[in-house]
Structure formats: C-alpha cells, structure tokens
C-alpha positions as CSV (number, residue, x, y, z in Angstrom):
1,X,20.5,-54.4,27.0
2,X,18.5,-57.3,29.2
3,X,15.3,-58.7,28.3
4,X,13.0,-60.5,31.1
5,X,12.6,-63.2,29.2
6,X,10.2,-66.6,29.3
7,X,11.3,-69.8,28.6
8,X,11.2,-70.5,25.2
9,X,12.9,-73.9,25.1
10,X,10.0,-75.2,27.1
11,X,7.3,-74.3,24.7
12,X,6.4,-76.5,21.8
13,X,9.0,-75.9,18.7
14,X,6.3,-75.8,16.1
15,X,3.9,-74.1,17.6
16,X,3.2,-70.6,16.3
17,X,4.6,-67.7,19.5
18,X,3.9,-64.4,19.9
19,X,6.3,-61.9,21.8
20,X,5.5,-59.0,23.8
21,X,7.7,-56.6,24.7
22,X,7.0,-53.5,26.5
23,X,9.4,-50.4,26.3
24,X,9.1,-47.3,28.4
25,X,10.7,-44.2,26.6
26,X,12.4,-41.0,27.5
27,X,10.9,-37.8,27.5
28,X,11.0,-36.6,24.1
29,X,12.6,-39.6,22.3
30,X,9.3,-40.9,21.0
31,X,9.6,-39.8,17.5
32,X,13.2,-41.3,17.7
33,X,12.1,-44.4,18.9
34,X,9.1,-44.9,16.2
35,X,11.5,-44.4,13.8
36,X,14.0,-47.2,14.5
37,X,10.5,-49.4,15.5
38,X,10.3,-48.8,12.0
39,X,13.3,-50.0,10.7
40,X,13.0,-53.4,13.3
41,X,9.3,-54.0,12.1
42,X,11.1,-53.9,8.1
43,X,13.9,-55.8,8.8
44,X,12.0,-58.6,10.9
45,X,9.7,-58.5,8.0
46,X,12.5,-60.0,5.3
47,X,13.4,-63.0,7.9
48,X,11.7,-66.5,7.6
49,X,8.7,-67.1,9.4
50,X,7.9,-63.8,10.7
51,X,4.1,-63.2,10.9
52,X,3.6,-59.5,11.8
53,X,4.1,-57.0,14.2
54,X,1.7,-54.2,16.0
55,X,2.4,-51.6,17.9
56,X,0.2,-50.0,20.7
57,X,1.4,-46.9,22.0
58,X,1.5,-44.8,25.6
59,X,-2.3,-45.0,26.9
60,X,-1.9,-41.1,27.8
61,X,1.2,-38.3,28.4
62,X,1.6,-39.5,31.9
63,X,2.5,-43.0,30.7
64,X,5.5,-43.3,28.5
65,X,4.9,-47.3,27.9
66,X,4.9,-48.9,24.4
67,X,3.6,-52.5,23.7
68,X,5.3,-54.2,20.4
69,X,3.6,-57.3,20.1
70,X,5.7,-59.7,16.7
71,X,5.0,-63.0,16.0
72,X,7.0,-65.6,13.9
73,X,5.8,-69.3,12.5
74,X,7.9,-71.3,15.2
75,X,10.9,-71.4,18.0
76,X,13.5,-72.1,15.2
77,X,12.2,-68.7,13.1
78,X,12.4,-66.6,16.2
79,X,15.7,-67.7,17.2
80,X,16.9,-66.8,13.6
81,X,15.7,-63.4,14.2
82,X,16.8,-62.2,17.7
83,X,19.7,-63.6,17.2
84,X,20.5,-61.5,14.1
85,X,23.3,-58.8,13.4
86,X,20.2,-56.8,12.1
87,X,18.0,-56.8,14.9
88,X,20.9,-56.3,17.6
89,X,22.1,-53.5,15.7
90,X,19.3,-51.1,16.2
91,X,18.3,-52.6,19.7
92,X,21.4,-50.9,21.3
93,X,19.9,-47.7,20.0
94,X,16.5,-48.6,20.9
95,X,17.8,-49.3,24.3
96,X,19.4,-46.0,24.6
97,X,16.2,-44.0,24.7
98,X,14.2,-46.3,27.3
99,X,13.9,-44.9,31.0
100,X,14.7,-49.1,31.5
101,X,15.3,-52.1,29.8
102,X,13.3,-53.6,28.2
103,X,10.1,-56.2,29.1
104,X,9.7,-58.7,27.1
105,X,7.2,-62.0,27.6
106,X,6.7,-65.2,24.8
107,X,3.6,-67.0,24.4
108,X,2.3,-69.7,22.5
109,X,-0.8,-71.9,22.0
110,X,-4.4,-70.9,21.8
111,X,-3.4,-67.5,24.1
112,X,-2.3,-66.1,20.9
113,X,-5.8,-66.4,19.5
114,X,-7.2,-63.7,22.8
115,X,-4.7,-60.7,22.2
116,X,-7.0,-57.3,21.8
117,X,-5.9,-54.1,20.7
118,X,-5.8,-51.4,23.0
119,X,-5.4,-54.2,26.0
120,X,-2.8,-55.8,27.6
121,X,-1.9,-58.8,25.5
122,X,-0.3,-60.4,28.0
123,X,-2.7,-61.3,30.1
124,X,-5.0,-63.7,28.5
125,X,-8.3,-64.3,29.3
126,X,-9.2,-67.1,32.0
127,X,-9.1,-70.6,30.3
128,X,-12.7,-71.9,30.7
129,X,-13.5,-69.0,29.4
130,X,-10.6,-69.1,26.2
131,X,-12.5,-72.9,26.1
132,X,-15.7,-71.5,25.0
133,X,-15.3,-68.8,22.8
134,X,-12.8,-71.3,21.1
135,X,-16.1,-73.9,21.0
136,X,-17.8,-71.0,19.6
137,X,-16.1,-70.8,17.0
138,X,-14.7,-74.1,16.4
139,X,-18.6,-75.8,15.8
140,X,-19.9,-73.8,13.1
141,X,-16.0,-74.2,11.5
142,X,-16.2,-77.7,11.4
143,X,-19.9,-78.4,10.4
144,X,-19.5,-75.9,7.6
145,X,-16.3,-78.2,6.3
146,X,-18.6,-80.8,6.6
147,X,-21.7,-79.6,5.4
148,X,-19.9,-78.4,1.8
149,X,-17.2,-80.8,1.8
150,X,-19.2,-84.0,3.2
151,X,-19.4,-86.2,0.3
152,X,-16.3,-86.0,-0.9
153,X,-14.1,-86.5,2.1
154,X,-16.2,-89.4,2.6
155,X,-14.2,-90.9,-0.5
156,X,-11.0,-90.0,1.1
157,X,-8.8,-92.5,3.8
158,X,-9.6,-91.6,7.5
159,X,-5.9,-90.2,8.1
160,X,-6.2,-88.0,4.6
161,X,-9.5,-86.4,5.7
162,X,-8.6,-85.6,9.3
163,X,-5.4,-83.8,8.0
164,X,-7.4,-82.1,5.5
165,X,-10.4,-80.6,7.8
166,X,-7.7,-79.9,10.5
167,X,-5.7,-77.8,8.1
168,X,-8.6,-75.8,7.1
169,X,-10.5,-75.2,10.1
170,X,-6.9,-73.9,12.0
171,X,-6.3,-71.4,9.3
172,X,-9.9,-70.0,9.4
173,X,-9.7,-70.2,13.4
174,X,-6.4,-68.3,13.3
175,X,-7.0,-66.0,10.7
176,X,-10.8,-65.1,10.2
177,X,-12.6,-66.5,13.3
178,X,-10.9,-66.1,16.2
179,X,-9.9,-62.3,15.4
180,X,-13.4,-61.2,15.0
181,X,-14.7,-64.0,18.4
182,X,-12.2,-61.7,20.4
183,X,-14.0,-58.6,19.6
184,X,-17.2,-59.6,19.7
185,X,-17.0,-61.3,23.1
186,X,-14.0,-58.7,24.3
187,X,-16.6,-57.0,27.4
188,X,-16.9,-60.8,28.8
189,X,-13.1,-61.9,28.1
190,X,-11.3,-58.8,29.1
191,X,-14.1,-56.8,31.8
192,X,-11.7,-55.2,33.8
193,X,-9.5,-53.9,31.1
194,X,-12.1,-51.4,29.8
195,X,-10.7,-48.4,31.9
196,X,-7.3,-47.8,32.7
197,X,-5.2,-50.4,34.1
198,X,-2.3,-48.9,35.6
C-alpha cells in the first residue's frame, strides 16, 4: 500500500495542488474498483478544501490503467484528507484489486491550468509554451477589468485595487479561461498525445 510520491513539503503551502494517481487493475475487478472510486470521490468530497475529482479510464481492453486526477485548496487540506481514517479505509481495498501499487504524482502552480481530458495530465506542456497561452488569456482578463471597472478602481488606494483585480482575474483564469485556452490550443500544447501513447 505505497504510493510514488512527490515532494509535497517543497511546494508552496497555499498554492492550489492537483494529484494524479494512476492505478492499473485486475482482470475483471473494474466494476469493483469504480465502485469504491465512488465511495473515495464522496467521502473526499465532505473534507475541507477539496476541489474535485475526474476520472479517465483504460484507453482500450489491452490497457488496464486508470488516471484519478483530485485536487484540494492547499498542502494543509490535502494532508487532512490522505491522512484520514476514511480515505485509508477503502484504499486497502482499492489496493487489493491493482496488478501494482499505486502511482501517484502532486503538482502545483500554473501546470494545473494545462491538464486535458483524455491526455496524460501529468505531463504538462513545455513552459514557453504554458507562458503564452497564459498571456492569451491573461490580456483580454485584465483589460476587460479595466475597461468596466476603470473608473472606479481609480478611487480606490493602490494596494486595495491590485488585490481586487488580482482576485478577479485568477478566479476567471482558473475557472472560465484557462479550461476553454487548453482546448482550444490542445493540437499545439499537447501534439504528440493525439494517438496513443503507450
């Protein structure tokens, strides 16, 4: 019941992280294992800080892989969870129907903005090119705050307004621009995951 794990305690404490973790499954245990995915997804769900879960299953019969990509707010959130009676619980079971332990990677930062369905989430784009599809989207962002909001965070102190257009472009880069940058620009970000990578 290992986990290949990445060094948390050397990512930032605040900062948003995203775990993969990859789980290759016995012949004929799949309905099995879906079933106590289930129950992890729901109980992860009632903890503090979690943020959501996917699951992307085997590419095709010859590949028994899942990918169960969670994130939670911060370090401190995660911790809470993994190191919960509820989650070890039904990991023993979920470890008894895997062909071998568990994979598991963290990451944090602007990688968990590039993370496609149907790819590999793990490996992120290259970063000059992470750079400019975050530019991309980060300009119009900004001007728009701007360009509605102008006149009156003109009235408000320098500190007060930078917190305040910070704050709003960050939620609509997390949650409504970046989402739809990575699928518009996924055939330059991700070109050689279109066929089958393994």
């Amino acid at each position: 019941m290992t986990d290949n794990q990445s060094a948390v305690g050397k990512q930032d404490s605040t900062a948003p992280l995203t775990v993969v973790v990859s789980r290759r499954i016995r012949k004929g245990q799949q309905e099995a294992f879906e079933a106590l995915s289930s129950q992890m997804t729901e109980r992860a769900s009632r903890f503090l800080g979690y943020l959501g879960t996917a699951m992307f299953r085997p590419a095709s019969p010859d590949d028994p892989e899942y990918r169960i990509v969670f994130k939670f707010r911060d370090r401190e959130t995660l911790t809470a969870w993994e190191e919960s009676e509820e989650r070890a619980e039904l990991l023993e079971q979920i470890e008894s129907l895997l062909v071998q332990p568990s994979e598991r990677e963290v990451t944090s930062g602007i990688v968990t903005w590039f993370t496609l369905p149907g790819q590999n989430p793990v490996q992120p784009p290259p970063k000059w090119k992470m750079t400019i599809v975050s530019w991309l989207a980060l300009y119009p962002a900004v001007t728009l705050v701007f360009v509605i909001f102008g006149d009156l965070l003109a009235q408000v102190p320098l500190l007060l307004r930078t917190m305040i257009v910070t704050i709003v472009v960050m939620g609509l880069m997390s949650y409504v621009l970046m989402p739809r940058m990575t699928k518009w620009f996924a055939f330059w970000l991700f070109p050689r995951q279109k066929g089958p990578s393994r």
